[in-house]
LUMFI-294633 format. One record per residue: x, y, z of N, C-alpha, C in turn. Coordinates in nm, 4 decimals, padded with zeros to 6 digits, always signed. Layout:
<drennus>
+----------+----------+----------+----------+----------+----------+----------+----------+----------+
!   n.east !  n.north !     n.up !  ca.east ! ca.north !    ca.up !   c.east !  c.north !     c.up !
+----------+----------+----------+----------+----------+----------+----------+----------+----------+
!        X !        Y !        Z !        X !        Y !        Z !        X !        Y !        Z !
...
+----------+----------+----------+----------+----------+----------+----------+----------+----------+
</drennus>
This chain:
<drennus>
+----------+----------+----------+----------+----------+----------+----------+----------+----------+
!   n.east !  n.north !     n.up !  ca.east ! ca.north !    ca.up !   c.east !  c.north !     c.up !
+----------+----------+----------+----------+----------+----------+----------+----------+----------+
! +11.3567 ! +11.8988 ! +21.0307 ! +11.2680 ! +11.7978 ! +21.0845 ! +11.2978 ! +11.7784 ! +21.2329 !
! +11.1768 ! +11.8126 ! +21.3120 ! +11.2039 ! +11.7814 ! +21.4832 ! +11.1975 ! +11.6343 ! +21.5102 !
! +11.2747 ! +11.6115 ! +21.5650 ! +11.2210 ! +11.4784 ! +21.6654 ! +11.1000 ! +11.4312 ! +21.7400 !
! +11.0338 ! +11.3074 ! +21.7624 ! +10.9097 ! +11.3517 ! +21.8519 ! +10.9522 ! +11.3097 ! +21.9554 !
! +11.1229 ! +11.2632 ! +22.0253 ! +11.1149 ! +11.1783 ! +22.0864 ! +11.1865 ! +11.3003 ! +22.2060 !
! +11.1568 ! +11.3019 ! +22.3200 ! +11.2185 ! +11.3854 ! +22.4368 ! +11.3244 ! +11.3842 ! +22.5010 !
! +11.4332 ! +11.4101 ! +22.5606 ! +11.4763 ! +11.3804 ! +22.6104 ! +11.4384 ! +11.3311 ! +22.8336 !
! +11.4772 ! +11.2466 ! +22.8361 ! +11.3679 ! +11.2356 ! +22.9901 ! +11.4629 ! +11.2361 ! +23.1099 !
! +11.4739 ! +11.3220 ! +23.1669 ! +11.5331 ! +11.3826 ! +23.3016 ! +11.5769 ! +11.2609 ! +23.3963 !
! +11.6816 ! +11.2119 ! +23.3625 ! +11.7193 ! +11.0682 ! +23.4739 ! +11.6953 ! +11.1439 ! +23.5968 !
! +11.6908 ! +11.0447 ! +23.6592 ! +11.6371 ! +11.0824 ! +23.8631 ! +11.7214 ! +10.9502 ! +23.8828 !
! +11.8451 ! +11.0091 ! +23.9933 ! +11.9380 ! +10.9039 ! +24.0434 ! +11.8598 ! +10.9469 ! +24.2011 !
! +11.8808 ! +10.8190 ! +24.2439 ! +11.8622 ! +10.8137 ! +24.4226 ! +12.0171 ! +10.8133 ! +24.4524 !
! +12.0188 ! +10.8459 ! +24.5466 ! +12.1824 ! +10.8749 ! +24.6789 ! +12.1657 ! +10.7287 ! +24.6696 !
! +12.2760 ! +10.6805 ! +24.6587 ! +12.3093 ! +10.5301 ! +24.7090 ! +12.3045 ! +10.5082 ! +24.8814 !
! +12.2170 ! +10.3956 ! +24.8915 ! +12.1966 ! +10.3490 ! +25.0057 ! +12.2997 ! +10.2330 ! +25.0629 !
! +12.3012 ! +10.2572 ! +25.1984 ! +12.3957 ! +10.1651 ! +25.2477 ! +12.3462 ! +10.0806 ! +25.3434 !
! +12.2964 ! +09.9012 ! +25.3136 ! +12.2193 ! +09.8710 ! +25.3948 ! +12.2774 ! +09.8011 ! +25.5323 !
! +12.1992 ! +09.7960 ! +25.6887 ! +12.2982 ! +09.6974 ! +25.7557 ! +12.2744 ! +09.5874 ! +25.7341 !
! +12.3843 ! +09.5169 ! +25.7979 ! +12.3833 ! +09.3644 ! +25.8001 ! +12.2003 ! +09.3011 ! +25.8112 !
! +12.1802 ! +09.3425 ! +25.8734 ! +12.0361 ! +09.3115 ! +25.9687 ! +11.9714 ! +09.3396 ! +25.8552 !
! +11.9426 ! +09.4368 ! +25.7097 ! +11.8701 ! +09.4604 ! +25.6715 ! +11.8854 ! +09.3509 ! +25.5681 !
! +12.0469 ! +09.3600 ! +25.5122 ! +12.0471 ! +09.2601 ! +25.4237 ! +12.0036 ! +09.0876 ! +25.4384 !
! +12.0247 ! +09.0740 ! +25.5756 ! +11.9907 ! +08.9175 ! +25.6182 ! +11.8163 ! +08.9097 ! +25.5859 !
! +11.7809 ! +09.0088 ! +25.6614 ! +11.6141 ! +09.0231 ! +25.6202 ! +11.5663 ! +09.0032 ! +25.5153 !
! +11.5949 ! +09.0455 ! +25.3567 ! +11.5925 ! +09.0967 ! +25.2135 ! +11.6195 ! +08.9424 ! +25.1752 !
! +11.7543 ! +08.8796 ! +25.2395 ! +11.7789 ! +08.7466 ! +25.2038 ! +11.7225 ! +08.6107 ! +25.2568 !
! +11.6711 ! +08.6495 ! +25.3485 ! +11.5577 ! +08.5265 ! +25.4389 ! +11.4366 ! +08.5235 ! +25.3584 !
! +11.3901 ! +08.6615 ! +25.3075 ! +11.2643 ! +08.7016 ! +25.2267 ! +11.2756 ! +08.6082 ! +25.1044 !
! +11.3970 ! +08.5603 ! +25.0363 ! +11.4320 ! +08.5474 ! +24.9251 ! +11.4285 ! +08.4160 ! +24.9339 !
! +11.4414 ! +08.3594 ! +25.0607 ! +11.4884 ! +08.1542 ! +25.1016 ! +11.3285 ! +08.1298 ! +25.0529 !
! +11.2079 ! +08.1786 ! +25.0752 ! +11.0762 ! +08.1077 ! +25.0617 ! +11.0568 ! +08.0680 ! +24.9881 !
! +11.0113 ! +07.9353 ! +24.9696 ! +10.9823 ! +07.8578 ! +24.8218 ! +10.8712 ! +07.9301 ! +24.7462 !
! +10.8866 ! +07.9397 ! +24.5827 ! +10.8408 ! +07.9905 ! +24.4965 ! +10.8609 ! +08.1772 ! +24.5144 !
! +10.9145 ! +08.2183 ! +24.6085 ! +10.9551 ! +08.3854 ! +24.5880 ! +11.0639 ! +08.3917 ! +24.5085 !
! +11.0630 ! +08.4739 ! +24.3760 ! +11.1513 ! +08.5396 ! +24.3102 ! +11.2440 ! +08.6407 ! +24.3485 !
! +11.3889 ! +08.6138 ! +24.3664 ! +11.4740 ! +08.7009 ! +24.4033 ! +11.4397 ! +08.8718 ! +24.3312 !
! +11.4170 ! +08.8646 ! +24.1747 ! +11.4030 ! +08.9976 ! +24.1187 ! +11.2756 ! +09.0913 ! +24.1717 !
! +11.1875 ! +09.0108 ! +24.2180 ! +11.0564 ! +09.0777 ! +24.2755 ! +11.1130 ! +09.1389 ! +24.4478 !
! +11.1612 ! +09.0291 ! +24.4701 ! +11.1982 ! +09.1067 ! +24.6429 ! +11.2792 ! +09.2427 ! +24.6798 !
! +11.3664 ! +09.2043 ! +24.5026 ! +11.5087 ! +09.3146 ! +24.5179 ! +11.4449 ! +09.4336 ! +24.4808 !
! +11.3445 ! +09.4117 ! +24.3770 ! +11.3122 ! +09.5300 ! +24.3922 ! +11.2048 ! +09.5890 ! +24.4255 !
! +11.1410 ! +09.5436 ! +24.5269 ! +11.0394 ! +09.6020 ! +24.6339 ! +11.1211 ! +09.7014 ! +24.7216 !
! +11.2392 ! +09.6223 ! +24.7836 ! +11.3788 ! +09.6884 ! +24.8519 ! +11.4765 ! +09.8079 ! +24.7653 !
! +11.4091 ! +09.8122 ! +24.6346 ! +11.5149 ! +09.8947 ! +24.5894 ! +11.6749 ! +09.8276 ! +24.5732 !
! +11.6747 ! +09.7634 ! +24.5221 ! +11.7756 ! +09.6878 ! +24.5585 ! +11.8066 ! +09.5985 ! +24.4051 !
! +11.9393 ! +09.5829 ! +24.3051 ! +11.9940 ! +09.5482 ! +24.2245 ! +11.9733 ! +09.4104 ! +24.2758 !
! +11.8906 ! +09.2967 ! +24.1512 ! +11.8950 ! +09.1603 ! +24.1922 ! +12.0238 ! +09.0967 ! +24.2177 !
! +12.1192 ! +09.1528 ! +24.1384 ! +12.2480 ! +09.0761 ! +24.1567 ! +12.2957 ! +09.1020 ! +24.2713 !
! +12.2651 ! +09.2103 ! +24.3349 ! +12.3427 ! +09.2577 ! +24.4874 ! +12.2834 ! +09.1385 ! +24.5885 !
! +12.1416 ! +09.1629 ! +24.5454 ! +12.0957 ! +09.0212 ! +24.6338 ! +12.1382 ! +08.8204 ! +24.6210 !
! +12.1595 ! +08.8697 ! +24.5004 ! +12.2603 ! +08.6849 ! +24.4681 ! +12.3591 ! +08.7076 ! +24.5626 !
! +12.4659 ! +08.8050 ! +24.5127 ! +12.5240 ! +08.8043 ! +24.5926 ! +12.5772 ! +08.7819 ! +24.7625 !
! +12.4434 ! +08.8369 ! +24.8226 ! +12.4206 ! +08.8321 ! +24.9414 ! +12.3502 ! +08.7220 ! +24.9506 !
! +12.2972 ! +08.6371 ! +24.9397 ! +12.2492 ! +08.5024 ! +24.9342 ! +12.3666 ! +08.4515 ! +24.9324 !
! +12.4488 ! +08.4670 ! +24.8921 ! +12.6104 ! +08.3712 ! +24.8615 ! +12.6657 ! +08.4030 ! +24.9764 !
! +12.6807 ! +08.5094 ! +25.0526 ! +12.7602 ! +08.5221 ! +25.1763 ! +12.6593 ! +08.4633 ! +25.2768 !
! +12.5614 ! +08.4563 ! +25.2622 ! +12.4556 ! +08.4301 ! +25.3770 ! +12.4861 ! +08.2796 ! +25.3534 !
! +12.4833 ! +08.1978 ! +25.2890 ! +12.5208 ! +08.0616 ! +25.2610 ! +12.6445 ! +08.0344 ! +25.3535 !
! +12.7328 ! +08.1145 ! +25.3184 ! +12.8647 ! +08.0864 ! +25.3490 ! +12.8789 ! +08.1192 ! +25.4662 !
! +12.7850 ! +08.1978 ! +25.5676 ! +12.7848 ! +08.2286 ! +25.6867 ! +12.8902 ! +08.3790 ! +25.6890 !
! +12.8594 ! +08.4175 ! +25.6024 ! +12.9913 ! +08.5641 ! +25.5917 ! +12.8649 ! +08.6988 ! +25.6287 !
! +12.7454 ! +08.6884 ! +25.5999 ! +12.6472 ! +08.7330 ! +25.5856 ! +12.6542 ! +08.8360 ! +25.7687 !
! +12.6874 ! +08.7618 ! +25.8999 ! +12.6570 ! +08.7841 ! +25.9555 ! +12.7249 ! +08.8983 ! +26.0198 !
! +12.8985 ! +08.8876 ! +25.9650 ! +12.9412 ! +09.0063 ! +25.9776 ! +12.9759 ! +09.1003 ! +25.8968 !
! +12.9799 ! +09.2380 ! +25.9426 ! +13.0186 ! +09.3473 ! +25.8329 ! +13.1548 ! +09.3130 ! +25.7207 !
! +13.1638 ! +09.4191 ! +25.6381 ! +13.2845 ! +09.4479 ! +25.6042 ! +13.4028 ! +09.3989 ! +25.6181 !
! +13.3724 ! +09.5087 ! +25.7168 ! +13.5334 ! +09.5471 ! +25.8013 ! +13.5982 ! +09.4259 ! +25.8865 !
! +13.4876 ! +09.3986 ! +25.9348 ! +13.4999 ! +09.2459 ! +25.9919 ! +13.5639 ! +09.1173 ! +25.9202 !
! +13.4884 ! +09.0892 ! +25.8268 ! +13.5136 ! +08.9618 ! +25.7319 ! +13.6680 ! +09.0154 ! +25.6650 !
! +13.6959 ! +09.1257 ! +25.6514 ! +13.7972 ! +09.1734 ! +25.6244 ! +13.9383 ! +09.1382 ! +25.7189 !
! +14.1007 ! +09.0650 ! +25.7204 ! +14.1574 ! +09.0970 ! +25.8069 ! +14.2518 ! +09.2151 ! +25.8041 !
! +14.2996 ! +09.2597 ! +25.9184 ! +14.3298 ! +09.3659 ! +25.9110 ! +14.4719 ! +09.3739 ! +25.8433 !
! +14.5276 ! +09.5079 ! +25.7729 ! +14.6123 ! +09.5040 ! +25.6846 ! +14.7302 ! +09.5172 ! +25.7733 !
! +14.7507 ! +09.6377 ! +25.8777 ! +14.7895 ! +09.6353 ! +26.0176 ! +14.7828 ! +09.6527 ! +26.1341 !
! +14.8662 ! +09.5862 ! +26.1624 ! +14.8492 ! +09.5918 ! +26.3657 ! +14.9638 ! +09.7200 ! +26.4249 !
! +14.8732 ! +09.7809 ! +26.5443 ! +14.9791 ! +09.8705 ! +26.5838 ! +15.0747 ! +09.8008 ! +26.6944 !
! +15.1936 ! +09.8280 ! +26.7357 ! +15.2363 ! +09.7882 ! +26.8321 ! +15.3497 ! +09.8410 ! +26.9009 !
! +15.2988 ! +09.8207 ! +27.0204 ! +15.3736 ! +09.9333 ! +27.1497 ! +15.5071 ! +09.9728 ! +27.0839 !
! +15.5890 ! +10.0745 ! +27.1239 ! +15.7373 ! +10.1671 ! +27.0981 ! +15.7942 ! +10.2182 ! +27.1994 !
! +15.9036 ! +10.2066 ! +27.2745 ! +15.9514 ! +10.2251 ! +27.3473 ! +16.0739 ! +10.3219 ! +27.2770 !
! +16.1231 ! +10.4528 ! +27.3175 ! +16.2094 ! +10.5120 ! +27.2514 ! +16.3664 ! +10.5503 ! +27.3685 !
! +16.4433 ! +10.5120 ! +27.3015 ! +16.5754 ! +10.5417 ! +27.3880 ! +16.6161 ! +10.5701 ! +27.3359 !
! +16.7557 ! +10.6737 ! +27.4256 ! +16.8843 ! +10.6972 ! +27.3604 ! +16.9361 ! +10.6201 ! +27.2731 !
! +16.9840 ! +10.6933 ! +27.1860 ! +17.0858 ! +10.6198 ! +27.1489 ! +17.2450 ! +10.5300 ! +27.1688 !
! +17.2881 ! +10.4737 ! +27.1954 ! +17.3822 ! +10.3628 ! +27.2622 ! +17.4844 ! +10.4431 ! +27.1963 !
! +17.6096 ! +10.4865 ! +27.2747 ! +17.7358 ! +10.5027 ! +27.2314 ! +17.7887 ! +10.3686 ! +27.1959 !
! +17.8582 ! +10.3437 ! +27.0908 ! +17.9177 ! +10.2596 ! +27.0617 ! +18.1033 ! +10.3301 ! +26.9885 !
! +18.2157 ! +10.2318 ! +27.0090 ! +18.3332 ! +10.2498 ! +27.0220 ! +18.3373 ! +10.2243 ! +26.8470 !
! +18.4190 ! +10.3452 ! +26.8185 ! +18.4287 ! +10.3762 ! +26.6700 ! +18.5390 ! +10.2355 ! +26.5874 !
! +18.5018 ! +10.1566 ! +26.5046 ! +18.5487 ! +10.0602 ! +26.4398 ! +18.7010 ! +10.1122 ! +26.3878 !
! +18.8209 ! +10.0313 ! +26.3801 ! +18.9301 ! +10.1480 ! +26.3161 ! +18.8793 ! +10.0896 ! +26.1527 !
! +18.9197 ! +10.2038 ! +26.0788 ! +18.9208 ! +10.2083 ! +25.9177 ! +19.0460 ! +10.1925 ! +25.8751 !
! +19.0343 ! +10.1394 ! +25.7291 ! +19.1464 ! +10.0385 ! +25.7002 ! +19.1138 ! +10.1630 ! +25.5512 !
! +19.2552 ! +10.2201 ! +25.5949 ! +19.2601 ! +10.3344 ! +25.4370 ! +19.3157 ! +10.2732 ! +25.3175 !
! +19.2688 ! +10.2918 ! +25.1899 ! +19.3230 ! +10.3236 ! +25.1071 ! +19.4610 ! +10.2826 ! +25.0768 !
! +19.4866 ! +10.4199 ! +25.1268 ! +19.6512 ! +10.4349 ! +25.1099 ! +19.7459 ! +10.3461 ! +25.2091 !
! +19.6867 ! +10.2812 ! +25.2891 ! +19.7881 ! +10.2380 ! +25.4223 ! +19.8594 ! +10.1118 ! +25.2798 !
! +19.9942 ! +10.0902 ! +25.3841 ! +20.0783 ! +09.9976 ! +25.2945 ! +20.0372 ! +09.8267 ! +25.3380 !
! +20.0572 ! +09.7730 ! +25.2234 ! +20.0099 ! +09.6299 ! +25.2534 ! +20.0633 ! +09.6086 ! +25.3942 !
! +19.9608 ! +09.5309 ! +25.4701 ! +20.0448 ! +09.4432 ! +25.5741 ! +20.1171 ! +09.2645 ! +25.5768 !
! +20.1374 ! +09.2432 ! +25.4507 ! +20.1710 ! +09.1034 ! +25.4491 ! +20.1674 ! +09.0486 ! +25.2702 !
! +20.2358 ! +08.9713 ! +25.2514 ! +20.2204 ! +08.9264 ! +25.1180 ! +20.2292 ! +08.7376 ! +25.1252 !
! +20.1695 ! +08.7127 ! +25.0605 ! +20.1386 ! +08.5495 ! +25.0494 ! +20.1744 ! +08.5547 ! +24.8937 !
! +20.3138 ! +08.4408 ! +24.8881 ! +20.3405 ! +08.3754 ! +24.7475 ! +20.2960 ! +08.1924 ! +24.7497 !
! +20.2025 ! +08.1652 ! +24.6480 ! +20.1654 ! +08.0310 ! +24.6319 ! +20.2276 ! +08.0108 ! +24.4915 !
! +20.3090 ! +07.8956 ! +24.4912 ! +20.3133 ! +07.8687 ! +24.3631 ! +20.2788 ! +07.7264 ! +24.3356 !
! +20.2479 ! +07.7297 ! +24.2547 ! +20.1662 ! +07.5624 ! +24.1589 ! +20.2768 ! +07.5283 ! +24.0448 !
! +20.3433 ! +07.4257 ! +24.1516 ! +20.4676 ! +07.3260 ! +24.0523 ! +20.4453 ! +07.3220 ! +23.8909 !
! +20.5055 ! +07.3893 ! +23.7794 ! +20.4688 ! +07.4052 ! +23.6616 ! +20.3513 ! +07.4749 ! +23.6245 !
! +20.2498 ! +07.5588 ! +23.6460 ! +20.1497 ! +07.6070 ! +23.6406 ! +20.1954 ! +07.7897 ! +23.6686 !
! +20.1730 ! +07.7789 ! +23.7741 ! +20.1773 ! +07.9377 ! +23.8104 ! +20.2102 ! +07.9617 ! +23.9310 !
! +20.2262 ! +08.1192 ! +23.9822 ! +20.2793 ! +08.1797 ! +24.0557 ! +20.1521 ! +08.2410 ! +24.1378 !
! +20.1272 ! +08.2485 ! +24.2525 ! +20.0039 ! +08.3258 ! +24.2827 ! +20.0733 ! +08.4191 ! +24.4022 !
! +20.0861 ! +08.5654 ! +24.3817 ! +20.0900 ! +08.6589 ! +24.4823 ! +19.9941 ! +08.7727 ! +24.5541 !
! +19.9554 ! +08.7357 ! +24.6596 ! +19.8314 ! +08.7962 ! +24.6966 ! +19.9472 ! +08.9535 ! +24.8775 !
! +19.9148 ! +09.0849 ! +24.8020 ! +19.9306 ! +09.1163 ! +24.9023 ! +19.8451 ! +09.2294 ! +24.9702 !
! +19.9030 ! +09.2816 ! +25.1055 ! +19.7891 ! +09.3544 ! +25.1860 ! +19.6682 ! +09.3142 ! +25.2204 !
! +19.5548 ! +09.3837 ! +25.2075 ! +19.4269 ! +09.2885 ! +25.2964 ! +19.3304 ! +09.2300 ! +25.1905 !
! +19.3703 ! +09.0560 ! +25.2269 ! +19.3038 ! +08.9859 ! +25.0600 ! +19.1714 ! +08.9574 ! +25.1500 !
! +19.0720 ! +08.9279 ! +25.0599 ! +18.9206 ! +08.9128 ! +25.0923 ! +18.9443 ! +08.7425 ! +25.0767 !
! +18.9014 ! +08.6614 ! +25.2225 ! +18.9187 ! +08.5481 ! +25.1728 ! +18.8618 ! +08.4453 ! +25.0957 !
! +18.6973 ! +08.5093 ! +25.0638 ! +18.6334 ! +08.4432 ! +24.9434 ! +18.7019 ! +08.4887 ! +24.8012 !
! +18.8060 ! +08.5691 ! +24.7211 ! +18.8238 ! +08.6010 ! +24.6669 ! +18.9557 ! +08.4995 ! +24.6593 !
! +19.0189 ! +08.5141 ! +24.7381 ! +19.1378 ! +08.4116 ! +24.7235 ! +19.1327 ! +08.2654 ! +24.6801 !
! +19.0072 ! +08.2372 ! +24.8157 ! +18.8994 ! +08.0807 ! +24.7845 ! +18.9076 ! +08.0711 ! +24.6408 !
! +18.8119 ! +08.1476 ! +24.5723 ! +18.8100 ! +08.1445 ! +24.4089 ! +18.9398 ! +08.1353 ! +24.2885 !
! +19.0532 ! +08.2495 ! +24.3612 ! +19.1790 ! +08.2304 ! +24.2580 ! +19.2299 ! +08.0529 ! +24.2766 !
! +19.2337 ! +08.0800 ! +24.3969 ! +19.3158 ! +07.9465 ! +24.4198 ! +19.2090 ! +07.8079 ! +24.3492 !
! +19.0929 ! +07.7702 ! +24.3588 ! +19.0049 ! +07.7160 ! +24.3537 ! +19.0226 ! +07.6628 ! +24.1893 !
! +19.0291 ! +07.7918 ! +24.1013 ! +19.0142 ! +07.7825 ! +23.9490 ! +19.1190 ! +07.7545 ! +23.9135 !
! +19.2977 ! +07.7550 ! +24.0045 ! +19.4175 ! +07.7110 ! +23.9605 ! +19.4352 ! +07.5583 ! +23.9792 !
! +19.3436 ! +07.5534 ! +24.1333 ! +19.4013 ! +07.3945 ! +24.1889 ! +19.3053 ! +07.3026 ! +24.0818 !
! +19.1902 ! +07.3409 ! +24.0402 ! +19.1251 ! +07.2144 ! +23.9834 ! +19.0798 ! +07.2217 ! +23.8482 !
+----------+----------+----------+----------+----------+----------+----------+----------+----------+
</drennus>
């Protein structure tokens, strides 16, 4: 059993890109009392909702500039000046292996003994001592 029904050859148009100027036009067309937005949009070829839309920026006064415009920019370039690089005097390094330079004994009357030696970090000490004294 055939079908009687055809299949029918869609026909797409190239999408159009309108200017500002055209869209303000399309949307002034649309302000007249008793004109229907769906009749104007599509005399223009033009999706009614694209035209709500644009009625909404034209309201809002966004209508008048593009895109790119109403858009702010994501970045700014700004001037570079390139120089040498600065010699700077090499920091001394504190090895490993070098032998302590110093030892600190604290002791806490009945409590404990605290011996800290070579190079103590003084937030680290802050803390031992901190959790003994209180």
């Amino acid at each position: 059993m055939e079908s009687a029904i055809q299949p029918v050859a869609e026909i797409k148009e190239k999408r159009r890109y309108r200017t500002v100027e055209e869209r303000r036009r399309i949307v002034e067309e649309t302000l007249a009392d008793g004109v229907s937005v769906a009749v104007v949009a599509r005399r223009h070829g033009v999706n009614a909702n694209q035209v709500f839309y644009w009625r909404k920026l034209y309201r809002s006064g966004l209508l008048k500039q593009s895109a790119a415009e109403r858009q702010p920019s994501a970045s700014r370039l700004l001037p570079v000046t390139v120089v040498d690089e600065p010699e700077f005097a090499e920091e001394p390094r504190v090895s490993a292996t070098a032998p302590p330079s110093g030892v600190i004994h604290i002791e806490f009357p009945g409590r404990a003994l605290v011996s800290m030696e070579g190079h103590v970090d003084a937030a680290l000490a802050r803390a031992v001592l901190e959790s003994l004294h209180g």
